[in-house]
PDB file of N, H, CA, C and O in Angstrom:
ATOM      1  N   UNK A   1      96.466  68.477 122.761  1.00  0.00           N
ATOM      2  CA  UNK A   1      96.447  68.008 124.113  1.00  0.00           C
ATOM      3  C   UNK A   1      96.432  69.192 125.078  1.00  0.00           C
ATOM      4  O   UNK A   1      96.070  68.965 126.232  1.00  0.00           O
ATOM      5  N   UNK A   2      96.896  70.811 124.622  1.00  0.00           N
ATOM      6  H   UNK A   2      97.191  70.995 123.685  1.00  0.00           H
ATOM      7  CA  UNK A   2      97.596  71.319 125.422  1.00  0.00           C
ATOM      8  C   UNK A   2      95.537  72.147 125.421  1.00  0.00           C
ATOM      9  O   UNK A   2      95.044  72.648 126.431  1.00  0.00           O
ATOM     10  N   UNK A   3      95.028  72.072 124.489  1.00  0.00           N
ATOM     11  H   UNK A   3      95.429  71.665 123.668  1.00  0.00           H
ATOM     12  CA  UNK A   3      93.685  72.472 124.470  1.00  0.00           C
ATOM     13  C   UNK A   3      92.761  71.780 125.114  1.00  0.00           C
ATOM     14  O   UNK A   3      91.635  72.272 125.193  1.00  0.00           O
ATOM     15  N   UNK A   4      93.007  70.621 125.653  1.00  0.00           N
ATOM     16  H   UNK A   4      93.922  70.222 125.590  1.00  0.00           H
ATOM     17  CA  UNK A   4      92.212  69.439 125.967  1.00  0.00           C
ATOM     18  C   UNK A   4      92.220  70.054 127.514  1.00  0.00           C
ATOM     19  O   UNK A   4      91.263  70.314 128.244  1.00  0.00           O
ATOM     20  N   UNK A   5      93.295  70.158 127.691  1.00  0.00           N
ATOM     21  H   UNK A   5      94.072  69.947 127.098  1.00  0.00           H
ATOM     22  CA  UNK A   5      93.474  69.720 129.052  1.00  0.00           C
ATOM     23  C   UNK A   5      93.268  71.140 129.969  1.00  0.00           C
ATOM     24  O   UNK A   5      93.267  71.128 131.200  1.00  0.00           O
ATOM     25  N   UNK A   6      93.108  72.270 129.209  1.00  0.00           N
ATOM     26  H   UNK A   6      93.108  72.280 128.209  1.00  0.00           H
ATOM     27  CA  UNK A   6      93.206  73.808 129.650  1.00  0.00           C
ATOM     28  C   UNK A   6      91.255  73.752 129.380  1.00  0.00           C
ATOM     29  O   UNK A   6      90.529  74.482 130.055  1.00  0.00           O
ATOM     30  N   UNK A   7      90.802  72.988 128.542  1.00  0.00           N
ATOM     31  H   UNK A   7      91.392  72.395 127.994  1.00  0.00           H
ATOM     32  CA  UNK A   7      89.341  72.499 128.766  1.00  0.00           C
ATOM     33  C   UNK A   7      88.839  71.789 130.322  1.00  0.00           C
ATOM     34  O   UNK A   7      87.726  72.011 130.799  1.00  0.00           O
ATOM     35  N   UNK A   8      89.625  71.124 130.825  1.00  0.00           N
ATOM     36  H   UNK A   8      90.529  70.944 130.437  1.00  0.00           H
ATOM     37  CA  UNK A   8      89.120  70.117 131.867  1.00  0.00           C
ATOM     38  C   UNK A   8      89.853  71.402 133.449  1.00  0.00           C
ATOM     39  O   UNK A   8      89.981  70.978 134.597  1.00  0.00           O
ATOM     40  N   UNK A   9      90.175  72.764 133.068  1.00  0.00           N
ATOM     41  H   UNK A   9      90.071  73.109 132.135  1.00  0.00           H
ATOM     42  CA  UNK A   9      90.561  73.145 134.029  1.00  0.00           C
ATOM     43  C   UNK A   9      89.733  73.740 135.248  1.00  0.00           C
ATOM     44  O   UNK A   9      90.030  73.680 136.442  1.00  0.00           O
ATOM     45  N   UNK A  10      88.343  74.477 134.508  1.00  0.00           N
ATOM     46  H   UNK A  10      88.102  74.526 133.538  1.00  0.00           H
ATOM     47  CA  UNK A  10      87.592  74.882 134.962  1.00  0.00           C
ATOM     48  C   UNK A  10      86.563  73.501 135.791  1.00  0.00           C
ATOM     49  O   UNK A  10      85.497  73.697 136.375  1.00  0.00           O
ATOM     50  N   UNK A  11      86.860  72.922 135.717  1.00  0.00           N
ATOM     51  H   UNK A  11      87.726  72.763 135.242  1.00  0.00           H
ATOM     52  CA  UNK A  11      85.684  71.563 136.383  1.00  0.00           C
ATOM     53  C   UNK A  11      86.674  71.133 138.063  1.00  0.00           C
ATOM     54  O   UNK A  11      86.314  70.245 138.835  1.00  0.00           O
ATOM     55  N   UNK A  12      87.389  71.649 138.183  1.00  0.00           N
ATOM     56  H   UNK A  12      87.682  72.371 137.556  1.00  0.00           H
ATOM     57  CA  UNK A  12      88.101  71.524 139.556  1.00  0.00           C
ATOM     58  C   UNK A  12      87.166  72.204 140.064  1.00  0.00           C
ATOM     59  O   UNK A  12      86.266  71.621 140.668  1.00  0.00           O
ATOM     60  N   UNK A  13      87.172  73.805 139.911  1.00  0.00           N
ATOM     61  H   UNK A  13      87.903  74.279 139.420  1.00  0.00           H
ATOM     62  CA  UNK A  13      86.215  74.693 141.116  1.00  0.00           C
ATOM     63  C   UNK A  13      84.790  74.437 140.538  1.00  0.00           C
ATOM     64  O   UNK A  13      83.927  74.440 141.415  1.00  0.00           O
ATOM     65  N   UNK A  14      84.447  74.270 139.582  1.00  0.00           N
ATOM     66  H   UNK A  14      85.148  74.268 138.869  1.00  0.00           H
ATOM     67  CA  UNK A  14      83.093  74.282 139.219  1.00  0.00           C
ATOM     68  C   UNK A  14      81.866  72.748 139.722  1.00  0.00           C
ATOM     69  O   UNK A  14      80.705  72.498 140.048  1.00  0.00           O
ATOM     70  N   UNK A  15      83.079  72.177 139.487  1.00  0.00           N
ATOM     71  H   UNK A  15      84.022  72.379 139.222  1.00  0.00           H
ATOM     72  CA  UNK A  15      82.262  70.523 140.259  1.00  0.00           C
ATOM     73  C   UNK A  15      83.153  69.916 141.664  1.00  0.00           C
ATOM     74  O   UNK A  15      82.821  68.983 142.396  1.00  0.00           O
ATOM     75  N   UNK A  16      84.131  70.609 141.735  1.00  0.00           N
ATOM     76  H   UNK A  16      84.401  71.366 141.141  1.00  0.00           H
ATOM     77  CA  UNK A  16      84.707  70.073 142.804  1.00  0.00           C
ATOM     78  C   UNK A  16      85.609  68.665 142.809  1.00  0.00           C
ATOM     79  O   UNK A  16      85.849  67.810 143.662  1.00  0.00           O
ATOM     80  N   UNK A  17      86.109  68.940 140.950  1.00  0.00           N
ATOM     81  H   UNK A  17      85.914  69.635 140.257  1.00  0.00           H
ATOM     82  CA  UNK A  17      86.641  67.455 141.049  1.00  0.00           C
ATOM     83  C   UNK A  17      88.231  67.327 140.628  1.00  0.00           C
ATOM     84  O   UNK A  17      88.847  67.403 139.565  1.00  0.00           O
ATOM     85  N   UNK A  18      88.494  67.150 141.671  1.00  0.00           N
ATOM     86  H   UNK A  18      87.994  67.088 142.534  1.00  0.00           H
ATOM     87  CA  UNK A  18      90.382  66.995 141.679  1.00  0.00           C
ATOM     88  C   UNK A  18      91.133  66.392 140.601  1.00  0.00           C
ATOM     89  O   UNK A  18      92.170  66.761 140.051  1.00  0.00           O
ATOM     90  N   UNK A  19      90.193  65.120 140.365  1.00  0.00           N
ATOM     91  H   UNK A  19      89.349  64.820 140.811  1.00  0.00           H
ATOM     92  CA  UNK A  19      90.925  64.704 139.497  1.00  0.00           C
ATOM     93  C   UNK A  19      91.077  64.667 138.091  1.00  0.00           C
ATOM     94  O   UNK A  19      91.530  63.752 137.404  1.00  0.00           O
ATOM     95  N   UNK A  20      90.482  66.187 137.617  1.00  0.00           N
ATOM     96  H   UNK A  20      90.114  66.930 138.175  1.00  0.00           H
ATOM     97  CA  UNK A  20      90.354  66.753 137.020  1.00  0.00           C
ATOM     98  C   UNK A  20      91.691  67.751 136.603  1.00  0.00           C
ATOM     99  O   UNK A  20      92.056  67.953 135.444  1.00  0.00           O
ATOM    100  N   UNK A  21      92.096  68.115 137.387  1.00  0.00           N
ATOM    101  H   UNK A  21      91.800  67.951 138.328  1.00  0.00           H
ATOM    102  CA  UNK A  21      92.950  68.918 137.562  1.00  0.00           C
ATOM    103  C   UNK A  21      95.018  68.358 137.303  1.00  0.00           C
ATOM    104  O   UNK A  21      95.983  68.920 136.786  1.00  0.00           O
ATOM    105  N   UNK A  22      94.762  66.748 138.145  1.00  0.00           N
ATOM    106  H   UNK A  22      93.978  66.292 138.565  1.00  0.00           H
ATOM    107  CA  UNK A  22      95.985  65.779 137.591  1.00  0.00           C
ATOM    108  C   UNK A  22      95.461  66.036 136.200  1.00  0.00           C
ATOM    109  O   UNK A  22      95.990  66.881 135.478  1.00  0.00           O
ATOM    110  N   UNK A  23      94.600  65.439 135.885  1.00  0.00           N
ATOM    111  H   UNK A  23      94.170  64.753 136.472  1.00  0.00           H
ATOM    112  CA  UNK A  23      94.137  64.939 134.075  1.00  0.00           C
ATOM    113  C   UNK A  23      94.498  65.950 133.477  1.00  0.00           C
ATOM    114  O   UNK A  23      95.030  65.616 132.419  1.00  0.00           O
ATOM    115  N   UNK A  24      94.474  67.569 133.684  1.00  0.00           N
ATOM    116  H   UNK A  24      94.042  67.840 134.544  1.00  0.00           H
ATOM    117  CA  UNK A  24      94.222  68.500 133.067  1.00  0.00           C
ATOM    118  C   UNK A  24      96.105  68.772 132.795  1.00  0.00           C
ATOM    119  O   UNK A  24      96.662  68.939 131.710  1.00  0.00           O
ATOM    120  N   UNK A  25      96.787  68.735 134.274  1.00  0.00           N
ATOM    121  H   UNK A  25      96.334  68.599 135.156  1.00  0.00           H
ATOM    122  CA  UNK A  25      98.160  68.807 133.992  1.00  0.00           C
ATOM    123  C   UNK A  25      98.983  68.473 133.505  1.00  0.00           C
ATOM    124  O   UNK A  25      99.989  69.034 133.071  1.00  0.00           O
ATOM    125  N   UNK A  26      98.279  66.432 133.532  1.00  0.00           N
ATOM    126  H   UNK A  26      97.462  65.976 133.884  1.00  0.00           H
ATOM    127  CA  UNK A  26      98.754  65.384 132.712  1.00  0.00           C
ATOM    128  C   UNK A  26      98.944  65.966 131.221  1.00  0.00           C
ATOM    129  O   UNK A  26      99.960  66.138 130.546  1.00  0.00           O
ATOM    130  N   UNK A  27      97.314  66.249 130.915  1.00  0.00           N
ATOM    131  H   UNK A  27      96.490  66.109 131.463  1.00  0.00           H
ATOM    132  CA  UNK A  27      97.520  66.192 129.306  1.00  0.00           C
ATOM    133  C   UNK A  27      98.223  67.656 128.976  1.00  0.00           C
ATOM    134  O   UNK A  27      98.692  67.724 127.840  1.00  0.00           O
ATOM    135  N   UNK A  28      98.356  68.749 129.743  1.00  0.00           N
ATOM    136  H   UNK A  28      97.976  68.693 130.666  1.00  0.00           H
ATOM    137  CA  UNK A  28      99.187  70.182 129.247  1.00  0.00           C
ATOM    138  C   UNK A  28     100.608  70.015 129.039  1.00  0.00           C
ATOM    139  O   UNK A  28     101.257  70.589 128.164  1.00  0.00           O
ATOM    140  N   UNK A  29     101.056  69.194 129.895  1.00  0.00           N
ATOM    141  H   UNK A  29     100.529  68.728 130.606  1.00  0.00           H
ATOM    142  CA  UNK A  29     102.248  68.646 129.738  1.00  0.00           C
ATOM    143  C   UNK A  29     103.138  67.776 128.922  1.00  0.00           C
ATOM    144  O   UNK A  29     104.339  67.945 128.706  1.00  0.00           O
ATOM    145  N   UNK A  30     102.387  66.846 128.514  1.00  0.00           N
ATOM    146  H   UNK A  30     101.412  66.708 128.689  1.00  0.00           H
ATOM    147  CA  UNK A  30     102.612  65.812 127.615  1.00  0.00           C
ATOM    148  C   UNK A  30     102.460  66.632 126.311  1.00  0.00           C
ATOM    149  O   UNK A  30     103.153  66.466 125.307  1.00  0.00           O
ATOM    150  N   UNK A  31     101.378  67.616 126.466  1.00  0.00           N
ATOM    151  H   UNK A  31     100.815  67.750 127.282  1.00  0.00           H
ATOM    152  CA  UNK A  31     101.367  68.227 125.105  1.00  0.00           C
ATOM    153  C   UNK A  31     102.299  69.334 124.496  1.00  0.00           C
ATOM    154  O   UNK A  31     102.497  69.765 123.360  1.00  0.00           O
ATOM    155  N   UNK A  32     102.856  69.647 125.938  1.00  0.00           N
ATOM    156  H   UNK A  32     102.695  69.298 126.861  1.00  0.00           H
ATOM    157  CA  UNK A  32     103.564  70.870 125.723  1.00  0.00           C
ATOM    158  C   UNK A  32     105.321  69.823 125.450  1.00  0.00           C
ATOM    159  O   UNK A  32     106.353  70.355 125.042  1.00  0.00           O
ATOM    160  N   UNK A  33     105.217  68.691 125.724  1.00  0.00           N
ATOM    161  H   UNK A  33     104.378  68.258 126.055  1.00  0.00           H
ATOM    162  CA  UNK A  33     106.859  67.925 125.882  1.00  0.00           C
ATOM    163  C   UNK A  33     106.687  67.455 123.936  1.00  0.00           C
ATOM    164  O   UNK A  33     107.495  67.757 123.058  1.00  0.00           O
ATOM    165  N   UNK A  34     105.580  66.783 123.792  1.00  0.00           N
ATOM    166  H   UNK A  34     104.924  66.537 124.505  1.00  0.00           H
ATOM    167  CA  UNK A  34     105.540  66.581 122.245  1.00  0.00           C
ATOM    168  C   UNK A  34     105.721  68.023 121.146  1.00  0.00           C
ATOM    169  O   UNK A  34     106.134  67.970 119.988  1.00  0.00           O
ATOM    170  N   UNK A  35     105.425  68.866 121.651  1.00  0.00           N
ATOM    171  H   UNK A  35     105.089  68.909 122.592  1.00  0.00           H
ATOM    172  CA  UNK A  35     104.871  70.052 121.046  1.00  0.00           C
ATOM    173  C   UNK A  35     106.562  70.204 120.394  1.00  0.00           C
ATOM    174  O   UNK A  35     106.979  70.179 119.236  1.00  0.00           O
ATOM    175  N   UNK A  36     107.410  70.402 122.004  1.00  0.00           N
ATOM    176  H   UNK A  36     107.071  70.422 122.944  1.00  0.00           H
ATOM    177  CA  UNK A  36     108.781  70.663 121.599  1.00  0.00           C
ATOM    178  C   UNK A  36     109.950  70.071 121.460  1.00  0.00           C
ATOM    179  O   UNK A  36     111.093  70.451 121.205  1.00  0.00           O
ATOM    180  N   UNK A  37     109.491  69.174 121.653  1.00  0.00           N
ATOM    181  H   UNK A  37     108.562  68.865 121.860  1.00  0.00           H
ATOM    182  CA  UNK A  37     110.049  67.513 121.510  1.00  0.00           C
ATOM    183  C   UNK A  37     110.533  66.237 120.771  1.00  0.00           C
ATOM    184  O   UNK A  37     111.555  65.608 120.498  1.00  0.00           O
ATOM    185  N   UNK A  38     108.945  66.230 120.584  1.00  0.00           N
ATOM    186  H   UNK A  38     108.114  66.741 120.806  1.00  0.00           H
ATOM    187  CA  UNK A  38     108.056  65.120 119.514  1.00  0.00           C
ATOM    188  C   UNK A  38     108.084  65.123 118.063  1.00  0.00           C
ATOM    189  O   UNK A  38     108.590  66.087 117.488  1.00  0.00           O
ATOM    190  N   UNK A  39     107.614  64.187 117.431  1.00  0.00           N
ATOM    191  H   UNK A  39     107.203  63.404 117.898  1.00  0.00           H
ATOM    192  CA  UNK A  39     108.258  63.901 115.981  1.00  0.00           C
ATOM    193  C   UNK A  39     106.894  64.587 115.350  1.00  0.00           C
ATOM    194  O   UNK A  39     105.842  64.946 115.879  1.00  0.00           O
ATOM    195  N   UNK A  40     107.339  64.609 114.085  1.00  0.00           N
ATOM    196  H   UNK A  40     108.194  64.317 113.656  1.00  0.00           H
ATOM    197  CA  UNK A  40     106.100  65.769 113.597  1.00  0.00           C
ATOM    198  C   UNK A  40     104.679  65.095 113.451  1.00  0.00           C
ATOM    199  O   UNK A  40     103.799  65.940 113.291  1.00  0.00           O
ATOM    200  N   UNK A  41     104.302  63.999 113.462  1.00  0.00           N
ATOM    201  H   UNK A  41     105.017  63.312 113.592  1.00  0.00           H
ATOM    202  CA  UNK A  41     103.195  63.694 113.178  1.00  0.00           C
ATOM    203  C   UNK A  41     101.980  63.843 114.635  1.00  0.00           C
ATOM    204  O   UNK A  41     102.282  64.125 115.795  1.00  0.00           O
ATOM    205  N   UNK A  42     100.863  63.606 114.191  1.00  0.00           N
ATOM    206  H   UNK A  42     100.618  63.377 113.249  1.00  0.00           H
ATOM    207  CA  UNK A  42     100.082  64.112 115.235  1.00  0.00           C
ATOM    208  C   UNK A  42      99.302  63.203 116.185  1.00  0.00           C
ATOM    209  O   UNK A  42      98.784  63.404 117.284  1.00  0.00           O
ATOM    210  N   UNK A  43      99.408  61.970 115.268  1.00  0.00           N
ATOM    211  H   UNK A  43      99.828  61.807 114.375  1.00  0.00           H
ATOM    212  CA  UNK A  43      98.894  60.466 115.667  1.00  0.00           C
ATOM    213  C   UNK A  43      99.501  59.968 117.541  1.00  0.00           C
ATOM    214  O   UNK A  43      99.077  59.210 118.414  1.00  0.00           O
ATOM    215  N   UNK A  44     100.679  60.919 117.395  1.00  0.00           N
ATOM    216  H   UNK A  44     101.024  61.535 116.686  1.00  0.00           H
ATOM    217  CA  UNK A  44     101.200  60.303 118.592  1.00  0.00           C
ATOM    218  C   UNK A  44     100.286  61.029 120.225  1.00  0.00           C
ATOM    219  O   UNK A  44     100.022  60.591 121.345  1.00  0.00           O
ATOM    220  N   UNK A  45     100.070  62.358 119.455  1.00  0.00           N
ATOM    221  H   UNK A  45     100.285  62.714 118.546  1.00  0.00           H
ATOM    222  CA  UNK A  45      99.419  63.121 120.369  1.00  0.00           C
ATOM    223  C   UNK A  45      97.735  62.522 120.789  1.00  0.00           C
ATOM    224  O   UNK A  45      97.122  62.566 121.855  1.00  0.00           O
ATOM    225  N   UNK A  46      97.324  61.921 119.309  1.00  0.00           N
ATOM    226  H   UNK A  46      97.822  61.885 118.443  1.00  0.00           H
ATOM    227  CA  UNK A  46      96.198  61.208 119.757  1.00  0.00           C
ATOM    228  C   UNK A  46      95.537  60.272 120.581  1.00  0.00           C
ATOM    229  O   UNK A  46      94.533  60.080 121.266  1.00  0.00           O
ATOM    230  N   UNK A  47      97.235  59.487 119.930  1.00  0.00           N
ATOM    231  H   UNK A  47      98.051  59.643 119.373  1.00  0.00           H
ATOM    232  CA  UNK A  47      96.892  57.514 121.024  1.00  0.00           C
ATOM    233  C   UNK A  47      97.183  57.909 122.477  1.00  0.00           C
ATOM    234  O   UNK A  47      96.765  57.308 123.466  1.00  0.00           O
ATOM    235  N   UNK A  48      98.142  59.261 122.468  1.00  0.00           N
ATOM    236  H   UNK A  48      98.482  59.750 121.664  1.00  0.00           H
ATOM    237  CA  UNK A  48      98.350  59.036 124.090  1.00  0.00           C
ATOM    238  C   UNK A  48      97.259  60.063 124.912  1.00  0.00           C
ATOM    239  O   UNK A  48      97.101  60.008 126.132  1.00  0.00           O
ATOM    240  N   UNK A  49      96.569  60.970 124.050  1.00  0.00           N
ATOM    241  H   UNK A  49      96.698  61.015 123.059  1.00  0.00           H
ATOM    242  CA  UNK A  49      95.065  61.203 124.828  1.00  0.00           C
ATOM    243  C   UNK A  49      94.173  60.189 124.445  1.00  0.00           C
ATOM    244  O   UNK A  49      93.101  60.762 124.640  1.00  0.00           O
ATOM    245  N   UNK A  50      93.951  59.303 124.118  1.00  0.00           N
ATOM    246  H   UNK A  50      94.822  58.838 123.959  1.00  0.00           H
ATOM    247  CA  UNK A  50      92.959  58.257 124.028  1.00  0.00           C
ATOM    248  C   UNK A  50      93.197  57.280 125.024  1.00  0.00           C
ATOM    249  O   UNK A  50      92.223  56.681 125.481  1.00  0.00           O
ATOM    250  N   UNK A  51      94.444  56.996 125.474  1.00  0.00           N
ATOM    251  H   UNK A  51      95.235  57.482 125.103  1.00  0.00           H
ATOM    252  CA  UNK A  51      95.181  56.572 126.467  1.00  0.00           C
ATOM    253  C   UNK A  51      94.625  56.998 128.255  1.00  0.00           C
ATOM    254  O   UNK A  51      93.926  56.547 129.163  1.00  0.00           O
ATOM    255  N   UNK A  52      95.391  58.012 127.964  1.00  0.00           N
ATOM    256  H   UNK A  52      95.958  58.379 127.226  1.00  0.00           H
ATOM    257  CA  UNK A  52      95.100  59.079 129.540  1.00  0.00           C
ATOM    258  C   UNK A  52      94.039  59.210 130.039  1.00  0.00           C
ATOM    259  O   UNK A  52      93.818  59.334 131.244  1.00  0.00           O
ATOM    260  N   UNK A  53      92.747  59.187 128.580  1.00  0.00           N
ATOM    261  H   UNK A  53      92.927  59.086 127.601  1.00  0.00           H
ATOM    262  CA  UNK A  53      91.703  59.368 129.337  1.00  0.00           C
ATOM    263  C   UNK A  53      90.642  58.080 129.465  1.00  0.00           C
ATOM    264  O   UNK A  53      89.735  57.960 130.290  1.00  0.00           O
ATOM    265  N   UNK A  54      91.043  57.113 128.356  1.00  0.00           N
ATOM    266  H   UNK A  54      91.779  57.211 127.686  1.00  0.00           H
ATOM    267  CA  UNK A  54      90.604  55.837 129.288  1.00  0.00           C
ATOM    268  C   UNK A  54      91.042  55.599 130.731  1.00  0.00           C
ATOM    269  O   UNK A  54      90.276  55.050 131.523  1.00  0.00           O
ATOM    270  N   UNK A  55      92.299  56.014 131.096  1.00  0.00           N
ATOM    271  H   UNK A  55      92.922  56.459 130.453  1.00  0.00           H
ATOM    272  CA  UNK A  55      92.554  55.062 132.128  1.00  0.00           C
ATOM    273  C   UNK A  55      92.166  56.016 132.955  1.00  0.00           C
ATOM    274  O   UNK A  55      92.239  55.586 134.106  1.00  0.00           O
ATOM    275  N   UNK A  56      91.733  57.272 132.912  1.00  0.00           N
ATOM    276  H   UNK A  56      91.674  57.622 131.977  1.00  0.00           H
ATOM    277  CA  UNK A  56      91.138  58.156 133.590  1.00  0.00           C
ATOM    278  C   UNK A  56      89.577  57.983 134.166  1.00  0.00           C
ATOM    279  O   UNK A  56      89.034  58.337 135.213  1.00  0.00           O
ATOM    280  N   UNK A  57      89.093  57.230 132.917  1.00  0.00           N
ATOM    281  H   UNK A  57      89.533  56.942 132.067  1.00  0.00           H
ATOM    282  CA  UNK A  57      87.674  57.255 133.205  1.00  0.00           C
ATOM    283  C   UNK A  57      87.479  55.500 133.849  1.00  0.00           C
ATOM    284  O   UNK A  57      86.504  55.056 134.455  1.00  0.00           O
ATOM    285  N   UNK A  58      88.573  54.871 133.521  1.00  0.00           N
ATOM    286  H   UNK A  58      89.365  55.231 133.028  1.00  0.00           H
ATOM    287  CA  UNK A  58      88.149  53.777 134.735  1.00  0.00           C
ATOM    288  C   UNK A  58      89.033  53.913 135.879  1.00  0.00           C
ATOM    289  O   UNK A  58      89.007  52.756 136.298  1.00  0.00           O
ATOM    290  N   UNK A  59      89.823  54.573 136.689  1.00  0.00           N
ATOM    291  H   UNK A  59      89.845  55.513 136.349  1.00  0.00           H
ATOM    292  CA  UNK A  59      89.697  55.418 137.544  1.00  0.00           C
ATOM    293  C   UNK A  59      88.825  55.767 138.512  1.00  0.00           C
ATOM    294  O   UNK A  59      88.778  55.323 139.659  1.00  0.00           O
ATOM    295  N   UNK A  60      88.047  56.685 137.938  1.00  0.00           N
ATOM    296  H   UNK A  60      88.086  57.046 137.006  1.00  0.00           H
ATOM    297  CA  UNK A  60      86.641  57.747 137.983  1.00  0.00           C
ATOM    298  C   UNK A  60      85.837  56.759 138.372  1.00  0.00           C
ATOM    299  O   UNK A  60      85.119  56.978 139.348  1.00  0.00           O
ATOM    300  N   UNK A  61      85.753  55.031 137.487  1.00  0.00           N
ATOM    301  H   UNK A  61      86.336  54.853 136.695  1.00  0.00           H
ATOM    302  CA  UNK A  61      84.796  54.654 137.824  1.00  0.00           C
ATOM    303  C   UNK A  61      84.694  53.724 138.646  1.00  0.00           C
ATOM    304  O   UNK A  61      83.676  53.171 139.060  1.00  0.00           O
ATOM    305  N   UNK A  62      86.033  53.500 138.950  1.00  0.00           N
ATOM    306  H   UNK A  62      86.860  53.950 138.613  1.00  0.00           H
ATOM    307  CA  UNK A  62      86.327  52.696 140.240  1.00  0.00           C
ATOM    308  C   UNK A  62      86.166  53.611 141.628  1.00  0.00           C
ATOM    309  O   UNK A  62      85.760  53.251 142.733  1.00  0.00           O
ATOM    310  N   UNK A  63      86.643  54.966 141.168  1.00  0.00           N
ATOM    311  H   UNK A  63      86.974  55.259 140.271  1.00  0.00           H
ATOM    312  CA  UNK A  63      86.932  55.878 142.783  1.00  0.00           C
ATOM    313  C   UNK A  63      85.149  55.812 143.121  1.00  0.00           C
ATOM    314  O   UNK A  63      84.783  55.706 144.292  1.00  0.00           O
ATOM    315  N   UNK A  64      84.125  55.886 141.986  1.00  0.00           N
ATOM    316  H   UNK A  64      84.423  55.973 141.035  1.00  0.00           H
ATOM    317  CA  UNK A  64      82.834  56.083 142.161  1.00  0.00           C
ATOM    318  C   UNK A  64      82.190  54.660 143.345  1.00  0.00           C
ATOM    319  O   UNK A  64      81.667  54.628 144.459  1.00  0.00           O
ATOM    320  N   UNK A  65      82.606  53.664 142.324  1.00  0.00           N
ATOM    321  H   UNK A  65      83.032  53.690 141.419  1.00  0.00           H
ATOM    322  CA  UNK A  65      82.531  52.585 143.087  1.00  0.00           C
ATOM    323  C   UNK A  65      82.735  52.309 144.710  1.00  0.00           C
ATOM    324  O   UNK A  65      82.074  51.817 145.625  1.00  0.00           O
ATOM    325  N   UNK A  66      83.727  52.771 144.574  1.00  0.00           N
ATOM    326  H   UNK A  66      84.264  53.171 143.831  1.00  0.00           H
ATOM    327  CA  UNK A  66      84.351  52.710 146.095  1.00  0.00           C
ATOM    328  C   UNK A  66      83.567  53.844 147.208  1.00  0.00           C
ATOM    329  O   UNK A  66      83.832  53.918 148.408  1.00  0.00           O
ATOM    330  N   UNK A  67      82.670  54.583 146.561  1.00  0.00           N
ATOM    331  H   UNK A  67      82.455  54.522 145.586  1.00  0.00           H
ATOM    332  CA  UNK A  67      82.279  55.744 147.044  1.00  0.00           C
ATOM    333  C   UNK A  67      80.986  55.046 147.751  1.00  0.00           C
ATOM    334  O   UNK A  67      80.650  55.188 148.926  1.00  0.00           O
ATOM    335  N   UNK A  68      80.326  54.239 146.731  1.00  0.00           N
ATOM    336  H   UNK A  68      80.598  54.124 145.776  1.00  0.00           H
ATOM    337  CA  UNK A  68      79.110  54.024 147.021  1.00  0.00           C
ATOM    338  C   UNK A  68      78.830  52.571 147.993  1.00  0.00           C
ATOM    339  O   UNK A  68      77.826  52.087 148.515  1.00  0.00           O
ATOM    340  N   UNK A  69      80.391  52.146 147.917  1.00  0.00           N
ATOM    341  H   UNK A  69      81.207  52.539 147.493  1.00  0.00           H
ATOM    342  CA  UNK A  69      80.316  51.081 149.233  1.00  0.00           C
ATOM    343  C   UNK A  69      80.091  51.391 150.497  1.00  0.00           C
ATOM    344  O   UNK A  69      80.064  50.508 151.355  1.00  0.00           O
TER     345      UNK A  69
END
């Protein structure tokens, strides 16, 4: 997660997209709280980025929506 999200960091200045940057903190965080935290398996780290970034991308595709009204 903590790779995922240090991936989505550069797309703030490069596309100009903010909410990129929650997403990016979201998932560094969560990854860094399981990392030292969390129970050893890895499944947990999965469902909750499969999670974050669905609800991310309908989000995205609602804020789009709303853009083009």
């Amino acid at each position: 997660m903590i790779v995922i999200g240090t991936h989505y960091l550069p797309f703030i200045t490069l596309y100009g997209m903010k909410m990129c940057g929650i997403l990016a903190g979201l998932w560094v965080s969560i990854g860094v709280v399981l990392a030292l935290y969390g129970p050893d398996v890895f499944r947990l780290g999965g469902w909750l980025t499969a999670i974050v970034l669905m609800t991310f991308a309908f989000l995205g595709h609602y804020l789009v929506f709303l853009e083009e009204k």
